[in-house]
C-alpha positions as CSV (number, residue, x, y, z in Angstrom):
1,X,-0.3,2.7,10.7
2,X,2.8,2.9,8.1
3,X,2.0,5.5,5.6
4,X,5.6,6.5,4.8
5,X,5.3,4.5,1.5
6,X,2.6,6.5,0.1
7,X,2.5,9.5,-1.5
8,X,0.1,12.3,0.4
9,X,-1.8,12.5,-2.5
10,X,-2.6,8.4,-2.2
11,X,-3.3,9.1,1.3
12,X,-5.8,11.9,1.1
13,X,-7.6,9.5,-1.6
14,X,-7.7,6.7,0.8
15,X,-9.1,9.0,3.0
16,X,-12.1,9.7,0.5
17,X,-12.4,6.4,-0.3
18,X,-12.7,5.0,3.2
19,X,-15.1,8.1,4.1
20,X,-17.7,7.5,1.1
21,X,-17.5,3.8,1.6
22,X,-18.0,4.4,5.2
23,X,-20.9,6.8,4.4
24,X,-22.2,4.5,2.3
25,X,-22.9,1.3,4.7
26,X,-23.9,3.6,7.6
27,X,-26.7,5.0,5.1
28,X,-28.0,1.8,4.3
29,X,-28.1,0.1,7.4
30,X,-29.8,3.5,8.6
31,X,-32.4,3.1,5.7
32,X,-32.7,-0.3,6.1
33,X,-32.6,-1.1,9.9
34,X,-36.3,-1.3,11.6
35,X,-35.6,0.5,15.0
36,X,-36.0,4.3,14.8
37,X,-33.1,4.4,17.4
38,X,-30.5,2.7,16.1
39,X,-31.2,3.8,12.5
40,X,-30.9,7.7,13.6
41,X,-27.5,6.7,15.2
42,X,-26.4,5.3,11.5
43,X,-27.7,8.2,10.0
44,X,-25.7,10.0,12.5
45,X,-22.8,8.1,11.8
46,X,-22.8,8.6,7.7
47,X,-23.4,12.7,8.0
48,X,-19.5,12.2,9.7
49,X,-18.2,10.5,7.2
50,X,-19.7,13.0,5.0
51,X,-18.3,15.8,6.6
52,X,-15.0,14.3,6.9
53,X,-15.1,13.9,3.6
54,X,-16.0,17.4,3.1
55,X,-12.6,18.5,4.7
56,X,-10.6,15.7,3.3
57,X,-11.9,16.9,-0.3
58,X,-10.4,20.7,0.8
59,X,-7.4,19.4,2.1
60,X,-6.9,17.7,-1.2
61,X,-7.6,21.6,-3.3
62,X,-5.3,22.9,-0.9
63,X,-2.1,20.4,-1.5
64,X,-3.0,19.9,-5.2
65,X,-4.6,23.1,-6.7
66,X,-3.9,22.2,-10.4
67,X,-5.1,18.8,-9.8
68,X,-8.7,17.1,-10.8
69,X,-9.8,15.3,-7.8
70,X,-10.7,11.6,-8.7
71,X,-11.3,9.1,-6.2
72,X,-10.3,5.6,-7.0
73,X,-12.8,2.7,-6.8
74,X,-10.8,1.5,-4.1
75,X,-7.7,2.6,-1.7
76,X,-4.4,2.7,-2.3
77,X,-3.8,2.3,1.4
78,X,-5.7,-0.7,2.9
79,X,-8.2,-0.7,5.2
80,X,-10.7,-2.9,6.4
81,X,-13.4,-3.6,4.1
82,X,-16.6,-3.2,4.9
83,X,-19.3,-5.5,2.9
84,X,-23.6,-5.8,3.4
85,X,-24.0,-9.4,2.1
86,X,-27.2,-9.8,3.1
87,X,-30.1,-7.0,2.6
88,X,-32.6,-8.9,4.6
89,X,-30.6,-7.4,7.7
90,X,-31.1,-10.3,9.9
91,X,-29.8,-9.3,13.3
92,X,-26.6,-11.6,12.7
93,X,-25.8,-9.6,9.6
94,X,-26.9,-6.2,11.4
95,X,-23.8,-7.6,14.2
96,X,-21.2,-8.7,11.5
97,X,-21.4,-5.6,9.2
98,X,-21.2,-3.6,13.2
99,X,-18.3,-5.7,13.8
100,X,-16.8,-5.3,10.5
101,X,-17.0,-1.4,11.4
102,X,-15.9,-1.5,14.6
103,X,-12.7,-2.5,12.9
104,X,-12.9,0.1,10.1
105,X,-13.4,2.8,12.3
106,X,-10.4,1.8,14.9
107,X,-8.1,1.7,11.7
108,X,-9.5,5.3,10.3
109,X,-8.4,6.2,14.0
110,X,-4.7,5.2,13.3
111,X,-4.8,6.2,9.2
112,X,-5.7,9.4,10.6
113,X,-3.3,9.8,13.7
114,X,-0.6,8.9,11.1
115,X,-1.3,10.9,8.5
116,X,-1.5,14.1,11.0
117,X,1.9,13.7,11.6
118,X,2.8,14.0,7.9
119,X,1.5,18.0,8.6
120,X,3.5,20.8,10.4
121,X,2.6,21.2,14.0
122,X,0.1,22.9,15.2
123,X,-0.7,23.2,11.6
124,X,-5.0,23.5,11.2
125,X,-4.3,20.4,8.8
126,X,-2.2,18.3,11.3
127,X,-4.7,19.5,14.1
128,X,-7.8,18.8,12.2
129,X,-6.9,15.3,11.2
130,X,-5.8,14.7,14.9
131,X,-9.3,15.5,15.4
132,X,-10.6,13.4,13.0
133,X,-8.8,10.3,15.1
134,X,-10.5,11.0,18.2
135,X,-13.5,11.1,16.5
136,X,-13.3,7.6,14.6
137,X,-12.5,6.3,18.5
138,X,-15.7,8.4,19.6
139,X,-17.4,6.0,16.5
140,X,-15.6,2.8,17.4
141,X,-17.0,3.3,20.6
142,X,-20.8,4.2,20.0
143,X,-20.9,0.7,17.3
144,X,-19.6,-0.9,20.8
145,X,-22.2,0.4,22.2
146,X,-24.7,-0.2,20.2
147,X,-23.5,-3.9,19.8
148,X,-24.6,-4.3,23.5
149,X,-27.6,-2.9,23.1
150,X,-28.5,-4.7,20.0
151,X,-28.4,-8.2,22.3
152,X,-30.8,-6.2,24.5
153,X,-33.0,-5.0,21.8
154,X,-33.4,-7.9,19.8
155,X,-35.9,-9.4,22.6
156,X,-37.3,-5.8,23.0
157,X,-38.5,-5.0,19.5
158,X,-41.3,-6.6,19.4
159,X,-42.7,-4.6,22.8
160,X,-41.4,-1.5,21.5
161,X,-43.5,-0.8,18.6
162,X,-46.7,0.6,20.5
163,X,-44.7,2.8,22.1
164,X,-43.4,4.6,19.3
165,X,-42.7,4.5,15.9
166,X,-40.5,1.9,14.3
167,X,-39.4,1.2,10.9
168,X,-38.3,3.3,8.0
C-alpha cells in the first residue's frame, strides 16, 4: 500500500479508525452469533483490534505530545469497509461480513507493513507495527478458516446443542 501521500499523523488515525471499526463488527458478530465456538473466536478477534489500538493510541502520544488525539468518523487512508446489514445474522450475512473481513484484514496487513517502513530500523515502532502485519495475516487466515468451517457447521448446529451450550 501507497502511504507516501499522507501525513504520519493521517496514518496513525487510519490506523485507529480501522482498529475500532474492526473491534466493532467482530464484537457484534461475537455477541450476536449462536455458536459458542465461533462467537469466542470473534471475541478473540476484537480484544486484537483493541490492543492494537492500545499501541497505535501510544504511538500517536509519542509522535505528537502536544496534540489532542481525535479520531475521525472515518479514514483518511482507505480501507475496505466493513458493513452488518442485516442483524438477523443469517448464515449468508454471517459469510459476507467474514468475507468483507477477510479483505479488511489482508489490507491492515499491507497498511501496516507500509507504514513500518516510515519508522527507523530496528526501531520498537517500525518492529512493532511489522508485528502487527503478521498478525492481521494470522487474522486473515483464522476468518479463512472459519469460513470453511462455517459450511461444515451450518448442517451441524442443530446436533450440537445437547452437547454443549450454544447461544449468547
Amino acid at each position: 500500500m501507497k502511504l507516501d501521500d499522507y501525513s504520519k499523523k493521517d496514518i496513525i488515525l487510519s490506523a485507529l479508525r480501522s482498529e475500532l471499526d474492526s473491534k466493532e463488527i467482530y464484537s457484534i458478530l461475537s455477541e450476536n452469533i449462536a455458536n459458542v465456538i465461533i462467537s469466542d473466536k470473534f471475541e478473540f478477534l476484537a480484544m486484537e483490534e483493541d490492543k492494537h489500538k492500545k499501541f497505535v493510541e501510544g504511538l500517536f502520544r509519542a509522535e505528537f505530545p502536544d496534540e489532542k488525539l481525535v479520531i475521525p468518523p472515518k479514514s483518511p487512508v482507505p480501507l475496505p469497509d466493513v458493513t452488518i446489514e442485516d442483524k438477523e445474522f443469517p448464515i449468508e450475512e454471517v459469510v459476507r461480513v467474514l468475507k468483507k473481513a477477510q479483505e479488511a484484514e489482508k489490507a491492515a496487513a499491507d497498511f501496516y507493513s507500509s507504514f513500518a517502513r516510515h519508522f527507523d530500523k530496528n526501531s520498537k515502532q517500525r518492529n512493532m507495527l511489522a508485528y502487527f502485519s503478521q498478525m492481521e495475516i494470522g487474522h486473515y487466515k483464522l476468518i479463512g478458516i472459519e469460513l470453511e468451517n462455517m459450511e461444515r457447521m451450518e448442517s451441524m448446529e442443530d446436533s450440537w446443542s445437547d452437547l454443549m451450550h450454544i447461544g449468547p
